[in-house]
C-alpha positions as CSV (number, residue, x, y, z in Angstrom):
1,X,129.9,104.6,157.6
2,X,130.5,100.9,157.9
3,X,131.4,99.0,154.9
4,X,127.9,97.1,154.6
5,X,125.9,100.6,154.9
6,X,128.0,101.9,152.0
7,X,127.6,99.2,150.1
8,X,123.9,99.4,150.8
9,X,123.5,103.3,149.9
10,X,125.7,102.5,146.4
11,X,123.3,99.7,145.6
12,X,119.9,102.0,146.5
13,X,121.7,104.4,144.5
14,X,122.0,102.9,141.3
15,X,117.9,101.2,141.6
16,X,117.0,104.7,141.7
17,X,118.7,105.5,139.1
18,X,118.0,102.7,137.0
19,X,114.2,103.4,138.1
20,X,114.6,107.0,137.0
21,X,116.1,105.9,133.9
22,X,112.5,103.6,133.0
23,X,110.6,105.9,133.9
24,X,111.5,108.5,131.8
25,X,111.7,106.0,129.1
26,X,108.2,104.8,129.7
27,X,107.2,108.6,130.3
28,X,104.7,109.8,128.0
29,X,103.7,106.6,126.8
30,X,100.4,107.0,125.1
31,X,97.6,104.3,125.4
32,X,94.4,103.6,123.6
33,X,90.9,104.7,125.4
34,X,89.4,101.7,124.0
35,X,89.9,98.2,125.9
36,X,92.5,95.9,125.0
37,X,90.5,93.0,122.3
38,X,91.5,89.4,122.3
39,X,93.6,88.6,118.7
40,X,91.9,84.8,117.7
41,X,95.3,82.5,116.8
42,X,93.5,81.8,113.4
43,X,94.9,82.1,109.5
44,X,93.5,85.2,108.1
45,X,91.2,83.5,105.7
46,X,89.4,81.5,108.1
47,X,89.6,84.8,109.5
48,X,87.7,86.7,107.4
49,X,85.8,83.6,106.0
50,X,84.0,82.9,109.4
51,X,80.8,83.4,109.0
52,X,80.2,83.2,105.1
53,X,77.8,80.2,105.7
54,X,76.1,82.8,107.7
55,X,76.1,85.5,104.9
56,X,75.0,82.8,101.9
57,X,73.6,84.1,98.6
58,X,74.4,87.9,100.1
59,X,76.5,89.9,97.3
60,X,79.9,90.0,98.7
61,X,82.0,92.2,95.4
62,X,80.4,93.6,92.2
63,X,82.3,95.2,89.8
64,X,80.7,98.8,88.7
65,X,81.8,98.7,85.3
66,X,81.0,94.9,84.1
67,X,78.4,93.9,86.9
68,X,80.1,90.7,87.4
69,X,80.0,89.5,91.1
70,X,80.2,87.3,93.6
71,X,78.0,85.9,96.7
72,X,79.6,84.6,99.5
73,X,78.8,81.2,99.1
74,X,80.3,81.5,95.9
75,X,83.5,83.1,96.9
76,X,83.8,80.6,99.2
77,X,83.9,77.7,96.9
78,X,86.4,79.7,94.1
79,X,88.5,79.9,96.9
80,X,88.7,76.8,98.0
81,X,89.3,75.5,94.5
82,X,91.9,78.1,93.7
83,X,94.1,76.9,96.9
84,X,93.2,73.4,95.6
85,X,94.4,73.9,92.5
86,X,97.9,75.7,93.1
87,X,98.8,72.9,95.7
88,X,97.9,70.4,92.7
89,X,100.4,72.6,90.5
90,X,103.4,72.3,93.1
91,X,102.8,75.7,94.8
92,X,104.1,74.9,98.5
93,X,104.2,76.4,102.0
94,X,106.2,79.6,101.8
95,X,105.8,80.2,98.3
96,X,105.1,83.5,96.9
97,X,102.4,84.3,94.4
98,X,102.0,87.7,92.8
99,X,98.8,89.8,92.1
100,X,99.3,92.1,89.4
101,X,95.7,93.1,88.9
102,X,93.2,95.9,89.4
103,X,90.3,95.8,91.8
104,X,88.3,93.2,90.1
105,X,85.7,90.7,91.9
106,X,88.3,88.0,91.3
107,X,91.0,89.7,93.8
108,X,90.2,88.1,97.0
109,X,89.9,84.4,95.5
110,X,93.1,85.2,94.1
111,X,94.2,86.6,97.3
112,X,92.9,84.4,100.2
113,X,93.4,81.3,97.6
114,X,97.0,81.6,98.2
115,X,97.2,82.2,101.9
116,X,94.9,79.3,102.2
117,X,97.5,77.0,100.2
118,X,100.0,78.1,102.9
119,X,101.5,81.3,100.5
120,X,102.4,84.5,100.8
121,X,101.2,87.0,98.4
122,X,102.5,90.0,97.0
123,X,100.7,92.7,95.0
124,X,101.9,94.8,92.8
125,X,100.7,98.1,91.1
126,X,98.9,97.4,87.9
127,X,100.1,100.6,86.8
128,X,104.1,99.5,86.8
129,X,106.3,99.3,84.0
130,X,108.3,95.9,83.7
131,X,110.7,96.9,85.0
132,X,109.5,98.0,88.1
133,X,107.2,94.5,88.0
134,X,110.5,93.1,87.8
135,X,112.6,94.4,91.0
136,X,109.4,93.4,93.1
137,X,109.0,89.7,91.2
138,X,113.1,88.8,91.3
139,X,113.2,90.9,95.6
140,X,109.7,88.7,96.4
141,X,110.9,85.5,94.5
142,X,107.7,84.9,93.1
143,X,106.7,81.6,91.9
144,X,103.5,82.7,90.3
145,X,102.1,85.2,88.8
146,X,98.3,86.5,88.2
147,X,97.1,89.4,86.0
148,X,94.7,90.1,83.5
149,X,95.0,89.6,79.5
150,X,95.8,93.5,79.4
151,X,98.6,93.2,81.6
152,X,99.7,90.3,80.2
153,X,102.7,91.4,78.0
154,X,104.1,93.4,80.7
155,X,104.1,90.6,82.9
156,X,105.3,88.5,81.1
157,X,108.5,91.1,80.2
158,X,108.8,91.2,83.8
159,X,108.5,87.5,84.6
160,X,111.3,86.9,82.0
161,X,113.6,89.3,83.8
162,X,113.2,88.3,86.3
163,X,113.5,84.5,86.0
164,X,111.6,83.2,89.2
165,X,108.1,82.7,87.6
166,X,107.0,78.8,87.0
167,X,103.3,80.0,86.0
168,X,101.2,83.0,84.4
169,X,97.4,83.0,85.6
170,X,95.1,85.4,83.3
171,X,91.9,86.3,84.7
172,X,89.1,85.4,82.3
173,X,86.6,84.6,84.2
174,X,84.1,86.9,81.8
175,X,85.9,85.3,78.6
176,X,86.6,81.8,79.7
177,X,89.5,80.4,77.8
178,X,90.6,83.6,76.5
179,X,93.5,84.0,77.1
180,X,96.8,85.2,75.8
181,X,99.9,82.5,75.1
182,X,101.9,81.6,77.8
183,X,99.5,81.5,80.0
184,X,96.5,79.7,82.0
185,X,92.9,81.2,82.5
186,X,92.0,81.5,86.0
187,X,88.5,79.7,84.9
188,X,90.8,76.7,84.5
189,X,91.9,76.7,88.3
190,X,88.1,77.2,89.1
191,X,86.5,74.3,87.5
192,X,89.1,71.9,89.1
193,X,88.1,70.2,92.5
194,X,87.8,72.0,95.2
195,X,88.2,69.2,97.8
196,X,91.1,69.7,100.1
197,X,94.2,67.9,99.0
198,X,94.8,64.9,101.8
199,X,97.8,67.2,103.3
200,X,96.5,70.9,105.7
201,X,98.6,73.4,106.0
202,X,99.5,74.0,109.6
203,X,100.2,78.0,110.1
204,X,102.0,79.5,112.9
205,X,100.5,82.4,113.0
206,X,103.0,84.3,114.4
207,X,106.0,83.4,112.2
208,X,104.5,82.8,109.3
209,X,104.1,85.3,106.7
210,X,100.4,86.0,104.7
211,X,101.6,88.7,102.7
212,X,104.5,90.7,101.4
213,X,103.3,94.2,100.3
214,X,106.2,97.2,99.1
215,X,107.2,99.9,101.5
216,X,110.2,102.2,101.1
217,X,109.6,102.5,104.9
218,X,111.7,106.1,105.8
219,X,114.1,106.2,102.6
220,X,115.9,104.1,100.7
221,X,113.9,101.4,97.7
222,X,111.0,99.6,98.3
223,X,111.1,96.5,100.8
224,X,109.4,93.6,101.1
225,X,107.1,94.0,104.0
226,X,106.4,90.8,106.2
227,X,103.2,90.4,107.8
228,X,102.4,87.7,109.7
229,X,98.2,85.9,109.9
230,X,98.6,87.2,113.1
231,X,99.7,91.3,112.2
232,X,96.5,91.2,109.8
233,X,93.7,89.6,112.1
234,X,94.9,91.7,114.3
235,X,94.6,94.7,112.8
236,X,91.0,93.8,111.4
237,X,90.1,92.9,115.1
238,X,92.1,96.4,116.5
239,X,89.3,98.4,113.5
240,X,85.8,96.7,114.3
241,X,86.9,96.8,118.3
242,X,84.4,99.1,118.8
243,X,81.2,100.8,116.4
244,X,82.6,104.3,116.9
245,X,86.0,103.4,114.6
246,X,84.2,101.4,112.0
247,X,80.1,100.7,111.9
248,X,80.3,97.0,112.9
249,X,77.8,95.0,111.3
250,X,77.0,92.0,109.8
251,X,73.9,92.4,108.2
252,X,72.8,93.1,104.7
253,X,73.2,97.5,105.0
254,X,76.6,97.9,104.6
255,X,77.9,98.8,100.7
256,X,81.5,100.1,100.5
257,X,83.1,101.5,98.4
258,X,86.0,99.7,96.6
259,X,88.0,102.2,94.3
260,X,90.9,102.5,96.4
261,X,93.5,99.5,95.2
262,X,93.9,96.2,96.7
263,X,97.8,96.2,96.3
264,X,98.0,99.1,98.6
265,X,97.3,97.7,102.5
266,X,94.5,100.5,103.1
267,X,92.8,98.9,100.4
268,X,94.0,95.5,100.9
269,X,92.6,95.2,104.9
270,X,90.9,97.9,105.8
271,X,88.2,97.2,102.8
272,X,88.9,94.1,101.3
273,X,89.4,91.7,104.4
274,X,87.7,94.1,106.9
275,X,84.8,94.4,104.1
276,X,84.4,90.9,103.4
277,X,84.8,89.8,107.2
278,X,81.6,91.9,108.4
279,X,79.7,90.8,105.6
280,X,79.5,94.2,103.4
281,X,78.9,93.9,99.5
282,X,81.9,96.1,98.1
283,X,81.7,97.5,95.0
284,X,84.9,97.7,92.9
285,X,86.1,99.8,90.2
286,X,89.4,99.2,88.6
287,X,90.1,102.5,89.0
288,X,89.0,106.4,89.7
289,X,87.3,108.4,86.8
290,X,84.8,110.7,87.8
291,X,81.7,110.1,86.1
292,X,82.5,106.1,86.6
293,X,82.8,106.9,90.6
294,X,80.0,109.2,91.5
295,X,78.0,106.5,89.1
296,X,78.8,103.7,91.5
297,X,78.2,105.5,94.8
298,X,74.7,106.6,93.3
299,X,73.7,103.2,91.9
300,X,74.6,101.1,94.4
301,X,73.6,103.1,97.3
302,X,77.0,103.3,98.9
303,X,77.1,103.8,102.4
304,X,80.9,103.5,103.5
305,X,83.6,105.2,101.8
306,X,86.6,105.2,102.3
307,X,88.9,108.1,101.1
308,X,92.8,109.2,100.5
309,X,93.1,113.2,100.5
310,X,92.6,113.5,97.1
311,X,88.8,112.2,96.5
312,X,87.8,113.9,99.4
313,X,88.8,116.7,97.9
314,X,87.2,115.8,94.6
315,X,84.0,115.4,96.6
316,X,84.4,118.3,98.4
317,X,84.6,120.7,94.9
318,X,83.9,119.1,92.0
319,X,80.8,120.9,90.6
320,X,79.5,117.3,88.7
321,X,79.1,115.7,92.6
322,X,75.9,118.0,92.5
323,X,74.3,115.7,90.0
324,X,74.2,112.8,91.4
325,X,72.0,111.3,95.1
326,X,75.0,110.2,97.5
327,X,73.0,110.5,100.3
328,X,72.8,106.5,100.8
329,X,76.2,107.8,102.4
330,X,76.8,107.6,106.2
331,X,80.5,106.8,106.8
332,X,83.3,108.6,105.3
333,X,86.6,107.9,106.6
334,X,90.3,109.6,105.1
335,X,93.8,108.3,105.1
336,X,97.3,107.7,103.4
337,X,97.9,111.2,103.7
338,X,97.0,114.5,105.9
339,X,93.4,115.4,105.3
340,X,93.1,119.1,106.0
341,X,89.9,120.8,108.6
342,X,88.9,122.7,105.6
343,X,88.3,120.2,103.2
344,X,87.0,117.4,105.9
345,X,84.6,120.3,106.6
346,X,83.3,121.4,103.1
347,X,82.9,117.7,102.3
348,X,80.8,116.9,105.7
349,X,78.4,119.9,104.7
350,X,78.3,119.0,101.5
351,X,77.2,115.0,101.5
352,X,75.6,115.9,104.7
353,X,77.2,113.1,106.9
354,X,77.7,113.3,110.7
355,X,81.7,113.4,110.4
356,X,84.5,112.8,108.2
357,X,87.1,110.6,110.4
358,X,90.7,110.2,109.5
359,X,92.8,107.0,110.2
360,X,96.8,106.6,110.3
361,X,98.9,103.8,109.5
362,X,102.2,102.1,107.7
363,X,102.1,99.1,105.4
364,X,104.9,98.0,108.3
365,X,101.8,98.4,111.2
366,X,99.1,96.3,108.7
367,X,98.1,99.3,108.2
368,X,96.4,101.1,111.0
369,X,97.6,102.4,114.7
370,X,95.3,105.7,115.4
371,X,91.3,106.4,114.1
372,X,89.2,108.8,115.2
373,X,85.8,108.0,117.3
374,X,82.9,108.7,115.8
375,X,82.1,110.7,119.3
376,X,85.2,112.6,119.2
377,X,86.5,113.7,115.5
378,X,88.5,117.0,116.4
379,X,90.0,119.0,112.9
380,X,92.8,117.9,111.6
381,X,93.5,114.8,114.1
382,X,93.9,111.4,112.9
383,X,92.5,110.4,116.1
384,X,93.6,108.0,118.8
385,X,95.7,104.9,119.1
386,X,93.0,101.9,118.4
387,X,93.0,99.0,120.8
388,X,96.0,97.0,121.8
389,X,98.4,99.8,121.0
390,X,100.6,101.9,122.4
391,X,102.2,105.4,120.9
392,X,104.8,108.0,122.0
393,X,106.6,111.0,120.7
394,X,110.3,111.9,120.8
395,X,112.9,113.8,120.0
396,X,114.2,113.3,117.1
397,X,117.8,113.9,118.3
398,X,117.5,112.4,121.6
399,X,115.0,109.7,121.4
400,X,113.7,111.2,124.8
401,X,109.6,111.0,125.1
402,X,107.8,113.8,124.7
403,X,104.7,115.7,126.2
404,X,101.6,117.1,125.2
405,X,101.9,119.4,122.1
406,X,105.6,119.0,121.8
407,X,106.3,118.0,118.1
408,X,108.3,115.0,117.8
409,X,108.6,111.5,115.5
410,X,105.8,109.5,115.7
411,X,106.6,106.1,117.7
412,X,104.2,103.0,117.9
413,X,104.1,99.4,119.8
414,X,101.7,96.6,119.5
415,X,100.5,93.4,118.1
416,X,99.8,94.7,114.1
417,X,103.7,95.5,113.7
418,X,105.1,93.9,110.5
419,X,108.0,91.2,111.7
420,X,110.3,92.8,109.4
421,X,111.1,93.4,105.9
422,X,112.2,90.5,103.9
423,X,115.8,89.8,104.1
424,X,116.8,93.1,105.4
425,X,118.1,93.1,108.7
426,X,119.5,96.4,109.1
427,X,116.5,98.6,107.7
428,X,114.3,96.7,109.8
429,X,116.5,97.5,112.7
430,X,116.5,100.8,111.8
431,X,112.8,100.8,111.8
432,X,112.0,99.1,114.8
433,X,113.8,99.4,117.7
434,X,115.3,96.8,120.6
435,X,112.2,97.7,122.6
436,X,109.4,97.3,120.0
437,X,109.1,100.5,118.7
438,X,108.3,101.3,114.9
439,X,109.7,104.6,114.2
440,X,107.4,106.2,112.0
441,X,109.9,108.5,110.5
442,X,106.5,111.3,110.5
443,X,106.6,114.3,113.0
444,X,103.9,115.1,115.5
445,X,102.5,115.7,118.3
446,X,99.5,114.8,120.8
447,X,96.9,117.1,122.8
448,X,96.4,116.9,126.3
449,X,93.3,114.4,125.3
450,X,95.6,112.1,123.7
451,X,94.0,113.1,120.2
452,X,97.3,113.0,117.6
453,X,98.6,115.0,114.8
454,X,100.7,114.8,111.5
455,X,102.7,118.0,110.5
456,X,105.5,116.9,108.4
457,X,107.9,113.7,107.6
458,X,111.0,113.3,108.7
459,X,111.3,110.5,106.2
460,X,112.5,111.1,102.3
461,X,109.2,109.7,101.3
462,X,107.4,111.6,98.7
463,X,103.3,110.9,98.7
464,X,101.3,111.0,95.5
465,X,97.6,110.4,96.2
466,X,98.4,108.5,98.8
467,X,100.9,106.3,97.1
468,X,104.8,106.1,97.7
469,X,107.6,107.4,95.6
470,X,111.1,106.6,97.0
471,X,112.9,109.1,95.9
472,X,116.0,106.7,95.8
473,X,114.4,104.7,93.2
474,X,113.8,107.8,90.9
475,X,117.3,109.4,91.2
476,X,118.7,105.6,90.4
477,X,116.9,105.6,87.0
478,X,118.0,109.1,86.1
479,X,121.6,108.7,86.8
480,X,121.3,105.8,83.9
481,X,120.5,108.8,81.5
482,X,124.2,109.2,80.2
483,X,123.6,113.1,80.4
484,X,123.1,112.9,84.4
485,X,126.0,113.5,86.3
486,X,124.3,113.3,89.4
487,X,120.6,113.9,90.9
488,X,118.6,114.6,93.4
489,X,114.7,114.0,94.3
490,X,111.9,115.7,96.7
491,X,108.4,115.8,97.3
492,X,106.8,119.4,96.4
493,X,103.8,120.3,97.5
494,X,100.4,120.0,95.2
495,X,96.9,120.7,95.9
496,X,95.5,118.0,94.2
497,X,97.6,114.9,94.5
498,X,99.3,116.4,97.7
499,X,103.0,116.2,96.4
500,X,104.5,115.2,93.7
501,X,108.3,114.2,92.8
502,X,110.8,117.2,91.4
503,X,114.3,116.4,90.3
504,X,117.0,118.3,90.8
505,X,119.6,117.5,88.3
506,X,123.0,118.5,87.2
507,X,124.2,117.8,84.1
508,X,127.0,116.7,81.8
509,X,129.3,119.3,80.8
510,X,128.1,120.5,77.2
511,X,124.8,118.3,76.9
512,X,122.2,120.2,76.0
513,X,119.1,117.6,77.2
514,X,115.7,119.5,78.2
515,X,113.4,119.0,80.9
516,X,110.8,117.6,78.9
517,X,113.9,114.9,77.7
518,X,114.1,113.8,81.3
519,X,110.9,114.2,82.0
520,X,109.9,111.3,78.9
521,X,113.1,109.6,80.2
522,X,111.0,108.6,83.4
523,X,107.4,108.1,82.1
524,X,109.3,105.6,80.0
525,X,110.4,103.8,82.7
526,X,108.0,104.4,85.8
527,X,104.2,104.1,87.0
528,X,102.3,107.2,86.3
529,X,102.5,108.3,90.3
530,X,106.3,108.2,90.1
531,X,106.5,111.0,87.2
532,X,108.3,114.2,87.6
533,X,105.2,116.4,87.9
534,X,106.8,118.9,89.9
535,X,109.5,119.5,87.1
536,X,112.9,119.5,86.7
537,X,115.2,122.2,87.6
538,X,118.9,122.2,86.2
539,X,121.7,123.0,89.4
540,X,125.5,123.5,89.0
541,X,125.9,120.7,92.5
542,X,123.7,118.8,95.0
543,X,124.1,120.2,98.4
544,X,125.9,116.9,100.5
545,X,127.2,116.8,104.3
546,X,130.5,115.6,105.1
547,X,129.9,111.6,104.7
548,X,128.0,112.7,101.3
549,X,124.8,112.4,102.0
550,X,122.1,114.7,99.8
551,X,121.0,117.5,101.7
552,X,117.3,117.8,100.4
553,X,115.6,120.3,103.1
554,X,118.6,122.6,101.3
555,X,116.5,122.1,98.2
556,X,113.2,123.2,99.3
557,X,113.3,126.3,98.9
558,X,115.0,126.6,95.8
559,X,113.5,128.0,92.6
């Protein structure tokens, strides 16, 4: 062989093996049956405020409890004062503003005020102590801060930890003027001019960020999650693609159901922004009681309602459903956590409704990568990858791509993926790969249709209701307990709020502290969903590898 032809057969060589290299990685690469949609370079309030000329003196939020609403014309011109007025009280581009509030009808004004001034906004859990208020206020570097006159001490012990906040905002808008020292009644930003200061805001909508929700991601304390104008309209447009994910209308028929917070991205764009952007009236309650929520749906003649595991549940069992009419109800749709057949099933039968769809999604993917077609709900799926998006299973060990019904981590691509979390390189290179993949950090697996399933998390992440509990953040605030020598945190499993946090814990020599001790040592100190519900159980050691990580699946099975 002359030197040219071996030269030749080395370099075909090493094409086909670079070929065979990309095609297995790009084996088993899982696309959505919908058509790609095109993603308008647009803010996400003009966004969602598009056609509210269109929509006019239609009810866009109530509130259940107080009655107090909104139309859109009207939600239009609040918030176009509110952004007014923070530009007027030196709130610039890039600033942060945080919503510590429960639904209310005041939320989006709030909300898509800021992002209009050229802000990002961070919510927070109305439910958080001050000190976990705090962590996200000083991590966010908020500049303002909104709540309500209830909240009102609590943020402000959190504002003056943290030391970023220039201004407190109460909502009063039902008691103008009322409203606790310190701070300024959101009826005051309201009256002032709404005219457009002489200066637009000029967004690129790629790079900059809208809003900056908390994720703990696959471990570790919450981060600040960036999402771009861009990852939300998006997302929005990736949901009402097609009738079969979401009932696209724009008409006067659509009532949804608002329970589910606004701080939490389900509830923050898949009914708030989506909501508002098709024109629904949504129907708020600050938050679930029973009586309160069945109320609401009857009342108001809900016909969309969104769900996390544990309402469904609720509605599936709860013998006081029976007594009210839900049958205004037509859309039902689960997610946050696994829904299981049986309970999807029961509650189908029971409000008579043609199907009960699960979604999936991250606060890092905006929040939603797979929903179910109307036309093709299978048990126990959380459907397909929705437009635009791509979604793959591997081995966990390997990183190798997976086939049908293999069981692997959940991978996704496309154009809802956060840009990163805020001033954290590494976890955000830990979550999304060189190529563009988010690892999901949740194991499972796909059928030979391409419908997907969740069976278990990889990640440390415990789920309450739908809601996160790091388990680092726990174990950090027991180890300040000067009993605890050292700690360690899981999810187990519940049938009502589908896990719930347990604490291993070993103690120091001769203290004699109680579970109950530790147990009031956290509610002291954490939101209601973080508590140790799942007890406390008293070890000699933590199990820990070599390089002393905690060994939790070790812990799983103990008594």
């Amino acid at each position: 062989m002359s030197m040219v032809s071996f030269k030749t057969a080395i370099s075909l060589c090493s094409r086909l093996q670079i070929s065979s290299i990309r095609s297995l990685s790009n084996a088993h690469i899982i696309r959505s049956p919908l058509p790609d949609v095109r993603i308008p370079q647009t803010p996400v309030h003009d966004f969602v405020f598009r056609r509210f000329d269109q929509f006019g003196d239609r009810k866009a939020i109530v509130d259940a409890l107080t009655g107090q609403s909104y139309t859109y014309t009207q939600l239009d011109a609040a918030t176009s004062h509110f952004a007014t007025s923070l530009r007027r009280r030196g709130f610039e581009k890039g600033d942060t503003l945080c919503i510590f509030l429960p639904n209310l009808p005041d939320y989006p004004i709030v909300y898509f005020g800021t992002t209009k001034a050229g802000g990002v906004v961070t919510t927070a859990n109305p439910t958080y102590t001050p000190r976990e208020l705090a962590y996200q206020l000083t991590h966010s570097k908020s500049k303002f801060l909104v709540t309500t006159p209830a909240l009102a001490e609590a943020a402000k012990e959190a504002a003056n930890e943290a030391g970023t906040i220039e201004e407190t905002i109460a909502v009063d808008t039902l008691s103008p003027g009322r409203v606790p020292p310190g701070t300024i009644g959101l009826s005051e930003y309201l009256r002032e001019n709404g005219e457009e200061l002489k200066t637009p805001v000029v967004f690129d909508m790629k790079k900059d960020v809208a809003t900056l929700p908390y994720s703990s991601g696959t471990t570790g304390l919450p981060k600040g999650v960036m999402l771009s104008h861009y990852n939300l309209v998006a997302n929005i447009c990736q949901i009402t693609s097609d009738s079969r994910l979401v009932r696209v209308t724009t008409n006067d028929s659509q009532v949804c159901m608002a329970v589910l917070p606004f701080f939490h991205i389900y509830g923050m764009i898949v009914i708030l922004a989506r909501g508002l952007e098709q024109g629904a009236t949504l129907v708020t309650l600050p938050k679930f009681e029973p009586d309160l929520f069945l109320r609401a749906l009857h009342d108001y003649r809900v016909t969309m309602l969104p769900l996390v595991p544990p309402l469904a549940l609720f509605l599936a069992k709860h013998s006081e459903v029976d007594r009210y009419d839900l049958s205004s109800v037509a859309d039902i749709m689960s997610a946050a956590a696994p829904l299981s057949g049986d309970v999807s099933t029961i509650l189908r039968k029971r409000l008579g409704v043609e199907c009960v769809r699960q979604c999936y999604g991250l606060t890092e993917t905006s929040p939603i990568t797979h929903m179910c077609l109307r036309d093709r709900v299978r048990s126990g799926s959380i459907g397909m990858c929705v437009s635009n998006t791509e979604a793959k299973v591997i081995d966990a060990e390997t990183g190798e791509s997976l086939g049908p019904n293999e069981k692997g981590e959940l991978c996704m691509r496309g154009p809802q993926i956060m840009l990163g979390y805020r001033n954290n390189v590494e976890a955000t290179s830990q979550m999304i790969d060189e190529n563009g993949w988010l690892h999901s950090g949740d194991i499972g697996y796909y059928d030979s249709d391409n419908h997907f399933y969740i069976t278990d998390r990889l990640k440390e992440l415990i789920k309450v209701k739908g809601f996160q509990v790091a388990p680092a953040e726990l174990e950090s605030l027991l180890l300040t307990h000067s009993d605890v020598v050292d700690v360690a945190v899981i999810g187990v499993p519940d049938e009502r709020a589908g896990e719930v946090p347990r604490a291993f814990v070993v103690r120091r020599s001769g203290a004699s502290i109680s579970e109950a001790d530790l147990s009031r040592y956290v509610e002291a100190s954490a939101a209601p969903h973080k508590h140790l519900n799942g007890g406390v159980k008293f070890v000699d050691a933590i199990p820990k590898s070599v390089s002393g990580k905690t060994l939790r699946r070790l812990l799983r099975g103990t008594k």
